[in-house]
C-alpha positions as CSV (number, residue, x, y, z in Angstrom):
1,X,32.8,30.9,44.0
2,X,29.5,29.5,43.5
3,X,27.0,29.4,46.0
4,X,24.0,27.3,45.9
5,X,20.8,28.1,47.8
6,X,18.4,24.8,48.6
7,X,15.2,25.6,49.4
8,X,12.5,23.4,50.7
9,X,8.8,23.9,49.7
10,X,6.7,25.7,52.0
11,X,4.0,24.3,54.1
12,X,2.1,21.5,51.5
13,X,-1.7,20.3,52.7
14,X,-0.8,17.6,55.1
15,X,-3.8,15.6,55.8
16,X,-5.1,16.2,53.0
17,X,-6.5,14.2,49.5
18,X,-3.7,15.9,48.0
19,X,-0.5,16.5,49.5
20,X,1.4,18.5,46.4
21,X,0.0,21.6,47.2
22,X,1.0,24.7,49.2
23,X,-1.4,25.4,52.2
24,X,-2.2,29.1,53.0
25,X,0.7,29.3,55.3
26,X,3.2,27.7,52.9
27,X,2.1,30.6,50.5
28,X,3.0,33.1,53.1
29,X,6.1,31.4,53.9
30,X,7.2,31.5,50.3
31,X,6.3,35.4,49.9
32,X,8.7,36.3,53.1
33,X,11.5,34.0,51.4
34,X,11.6,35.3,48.7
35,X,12.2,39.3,50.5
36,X,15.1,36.8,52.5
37,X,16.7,36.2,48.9
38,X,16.5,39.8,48.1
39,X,19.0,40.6,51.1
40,X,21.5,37.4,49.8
41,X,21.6,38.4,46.0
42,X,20.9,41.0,43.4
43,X,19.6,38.5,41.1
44,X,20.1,34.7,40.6
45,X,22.4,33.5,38.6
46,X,20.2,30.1,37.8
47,X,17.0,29.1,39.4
48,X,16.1,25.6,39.6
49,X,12.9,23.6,40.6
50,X,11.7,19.7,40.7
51,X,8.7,19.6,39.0
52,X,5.9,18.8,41.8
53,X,3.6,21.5,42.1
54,X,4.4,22.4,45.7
55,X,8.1,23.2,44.3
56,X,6.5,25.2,41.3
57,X,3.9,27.1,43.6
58,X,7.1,27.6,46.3
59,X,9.3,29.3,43.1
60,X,6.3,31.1,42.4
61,X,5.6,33.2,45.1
62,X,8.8,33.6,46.3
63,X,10.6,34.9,43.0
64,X,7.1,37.1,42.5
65,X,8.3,39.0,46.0
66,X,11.8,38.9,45.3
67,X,11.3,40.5,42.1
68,X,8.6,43.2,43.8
69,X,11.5,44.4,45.6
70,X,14.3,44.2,43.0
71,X,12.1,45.1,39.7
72,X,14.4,42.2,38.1
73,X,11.5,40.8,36.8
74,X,8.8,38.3,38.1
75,X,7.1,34.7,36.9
76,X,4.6,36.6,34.6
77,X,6.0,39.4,32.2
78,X,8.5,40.0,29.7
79,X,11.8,39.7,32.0
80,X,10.3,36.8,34.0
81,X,13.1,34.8,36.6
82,X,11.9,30.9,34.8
83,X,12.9,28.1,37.1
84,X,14.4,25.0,35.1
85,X,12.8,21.7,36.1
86,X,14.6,19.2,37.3
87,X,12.6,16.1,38.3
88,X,16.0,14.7,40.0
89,X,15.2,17.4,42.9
90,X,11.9,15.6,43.6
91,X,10.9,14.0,47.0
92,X,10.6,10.5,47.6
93,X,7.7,8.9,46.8
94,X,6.4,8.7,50.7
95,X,3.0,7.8,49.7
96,X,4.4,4.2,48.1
97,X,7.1,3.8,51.1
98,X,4.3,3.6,53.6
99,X,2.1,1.7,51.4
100,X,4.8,-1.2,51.5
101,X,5.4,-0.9,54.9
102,X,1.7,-1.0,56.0
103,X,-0.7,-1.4,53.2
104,X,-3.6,0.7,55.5
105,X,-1.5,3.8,54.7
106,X,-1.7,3.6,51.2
107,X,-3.7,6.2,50.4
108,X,-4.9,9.5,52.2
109,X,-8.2,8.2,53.0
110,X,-6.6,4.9,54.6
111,X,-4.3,6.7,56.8
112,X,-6.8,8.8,57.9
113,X,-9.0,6.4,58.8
114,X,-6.5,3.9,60.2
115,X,-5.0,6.9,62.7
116,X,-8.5,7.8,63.6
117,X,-7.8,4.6,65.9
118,X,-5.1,5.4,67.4
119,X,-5.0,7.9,71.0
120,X,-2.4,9.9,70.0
121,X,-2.6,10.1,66.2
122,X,0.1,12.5,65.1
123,X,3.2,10.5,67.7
124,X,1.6,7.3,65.7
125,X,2.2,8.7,61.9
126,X,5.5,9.5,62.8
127,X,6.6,6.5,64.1
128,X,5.2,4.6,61.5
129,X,6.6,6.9,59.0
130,X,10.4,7.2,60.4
131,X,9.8,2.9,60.4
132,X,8.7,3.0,56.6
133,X,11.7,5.1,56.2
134,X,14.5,2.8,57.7
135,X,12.6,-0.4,56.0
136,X,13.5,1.6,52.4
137,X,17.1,2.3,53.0
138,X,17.7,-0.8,54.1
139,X,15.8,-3.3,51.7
140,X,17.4,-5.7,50.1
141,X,14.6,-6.2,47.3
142,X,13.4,-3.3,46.2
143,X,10.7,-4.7,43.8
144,X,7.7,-3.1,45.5
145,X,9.0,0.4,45.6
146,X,8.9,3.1,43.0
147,X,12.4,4.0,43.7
148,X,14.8,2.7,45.4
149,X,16.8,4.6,47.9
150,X,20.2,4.2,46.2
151,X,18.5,5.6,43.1
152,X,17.0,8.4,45.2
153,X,20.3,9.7,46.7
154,X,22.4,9.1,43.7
155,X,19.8,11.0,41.3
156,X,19.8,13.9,43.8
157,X,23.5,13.9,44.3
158,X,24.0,13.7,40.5
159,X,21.6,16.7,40.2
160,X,24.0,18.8,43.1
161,X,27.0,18.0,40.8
162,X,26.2,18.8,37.5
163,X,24.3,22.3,38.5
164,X,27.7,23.2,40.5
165,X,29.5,22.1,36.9
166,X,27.3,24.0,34.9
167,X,27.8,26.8,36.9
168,X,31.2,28.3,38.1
169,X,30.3,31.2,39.6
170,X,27.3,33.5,40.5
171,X,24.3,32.1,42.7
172,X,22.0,29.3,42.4
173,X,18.4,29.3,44.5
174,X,16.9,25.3,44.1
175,X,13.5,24.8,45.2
176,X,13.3,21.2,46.6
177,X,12.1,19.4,49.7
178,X,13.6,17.8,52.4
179,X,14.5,14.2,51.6
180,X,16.7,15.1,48.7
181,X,17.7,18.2,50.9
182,X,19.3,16.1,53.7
183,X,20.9,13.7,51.6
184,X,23.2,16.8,50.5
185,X,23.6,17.4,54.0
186,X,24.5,14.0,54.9
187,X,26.7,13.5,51.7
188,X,28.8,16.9,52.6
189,X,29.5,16.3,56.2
190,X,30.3,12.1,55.4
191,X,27.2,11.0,57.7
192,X,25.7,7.4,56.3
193,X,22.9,8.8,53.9
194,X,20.7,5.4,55.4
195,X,20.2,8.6,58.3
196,X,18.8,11.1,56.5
197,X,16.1,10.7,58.1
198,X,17.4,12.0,60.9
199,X,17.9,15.4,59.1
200,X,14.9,15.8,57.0
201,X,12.7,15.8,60.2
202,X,14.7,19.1,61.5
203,X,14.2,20.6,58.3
204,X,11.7,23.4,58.4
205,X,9.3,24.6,55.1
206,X,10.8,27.4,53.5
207,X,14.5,26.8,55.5
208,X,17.5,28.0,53.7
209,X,20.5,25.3,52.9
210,X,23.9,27.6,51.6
211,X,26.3,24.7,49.9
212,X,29.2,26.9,48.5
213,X,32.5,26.0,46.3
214,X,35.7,26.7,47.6
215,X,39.4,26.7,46.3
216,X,40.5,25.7,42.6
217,X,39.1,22.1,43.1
218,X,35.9,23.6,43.4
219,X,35.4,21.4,46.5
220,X,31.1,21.5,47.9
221,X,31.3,22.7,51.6
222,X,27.8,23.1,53.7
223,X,28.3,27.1,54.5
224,X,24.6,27.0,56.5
225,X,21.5,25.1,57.5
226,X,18.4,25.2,57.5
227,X,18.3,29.0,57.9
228,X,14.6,30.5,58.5
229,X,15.1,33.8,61.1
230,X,12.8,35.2,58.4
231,X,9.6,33.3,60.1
232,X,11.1,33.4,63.8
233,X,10.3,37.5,63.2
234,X,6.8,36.6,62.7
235,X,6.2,34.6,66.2
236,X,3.2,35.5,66.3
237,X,1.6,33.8,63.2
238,X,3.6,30.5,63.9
239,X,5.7,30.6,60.7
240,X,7.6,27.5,61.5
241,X,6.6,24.6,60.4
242,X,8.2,20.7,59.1
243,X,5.3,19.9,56.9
């Protein structure tokens, strides 16, 4: 059986210039997960990572605590655990999807300064956000975006198939984020991917996604979701987080 583990990023710097980058918090979420992975496995058989910075800096720190624990080696010495890259486990450009849905939330400083308007600034953003979202799945031209979202879920499902090919057994720990994270989820249980949306909002940094193979056809079956007891134990520095 192989079981994979997809991981998203911890807490990035929302509301920031630059988004791709863990926050304090999303450091100390990655350190607890990765003494979380030390209690699934003895090692990992592959680890995987998109190549944005909050996926590297996730990997980092969380392989650097798992290996504190398990002496299997950590990201800097001679028996380091090196994530592969794999840009198909990116996110979603979100930056250009709100850009062509409302061309005052281009950039960071444009949002900022177009929610400093609004009375309830963070109910606004996600509105506008889940609308960019839906306007993306369902366009018809797709000219103005990056990516479209049939490219988007079909890269990331591609990417699920052919790391369960390449490996047959053993375990897998992916560091992703949530967009290409809930189209697994959607794509497993037969829910329309056009509502992944839907999932990625439950999705919490640092949650824990188990898709495992079972019988001779190998067949992908979602084992758990979105598992993160790790930061519930830790109430009282409000762990939890979906940014």
């Amino acid at each position: 059986m192989t079981a994979i583990y997809l991981i998203r990023h911890g807490q990035a710097n929302f509301g920031g210039d630059n988004y791709d980058q863990l926050s304090d918090k999303g450091i100390e979420q990655a350190t607890l997960l990765g003494q979380y992975l030390q209690k699934k496995m003895s090692s990992p058989t592959t680890v995987t990572s998109g190549n944005m910075f909050r996926h590297k800096q996730t990997a980092k720190n969380s392989l650097n605590a798992f290996s504190a624990i398990t002496g299997k080696g950590a990201i800097t010495g001679e028996e380091d655990i090196i994530p592969n890259e794999d840009v198909r486990w990116n996110e979603y450009d979100h930056r250009n999807i709100l850009g062509v849905y409302n061309a005052e939330l281009a950039t960071p400083s444009s949002t900022r300064q177009y929610l400093a308007k609004q009375s309830n600034s963070l109910e606004h953003f996600k509105t506008l956000f889940i609308n960019a979202i839906n306007q993306w799945t369902l366009a018809d031209n797709n000219q103005d975006y990056t990516e479209s979202f049939e490219t988007f879920s079909q890269r990331v499902i591609a990417a699920l198939k052919d790391v369960t090919e390449q490996n047959q057994a053993g375990n897998i720990i992916i560091y992703t984020s949530g967009g290409p994270i809930s189209i697994i989820i959607c794509y497993l249980l037969g829910i329309p991917l056009s509502r992944f949306i839907d999932v990625n909002l439950s999705l919490v940094n640092g949650g824990v996604t188990k898709v495992v193979t079972r019988g001779k056809e190998r067949k992908l079956v979602l084992s758990t979701l979105n598992e993160h007891d790790i930061f519930e134990q830790h109430a009282d520095k409000k762990l939890i987080t979906y940014t």
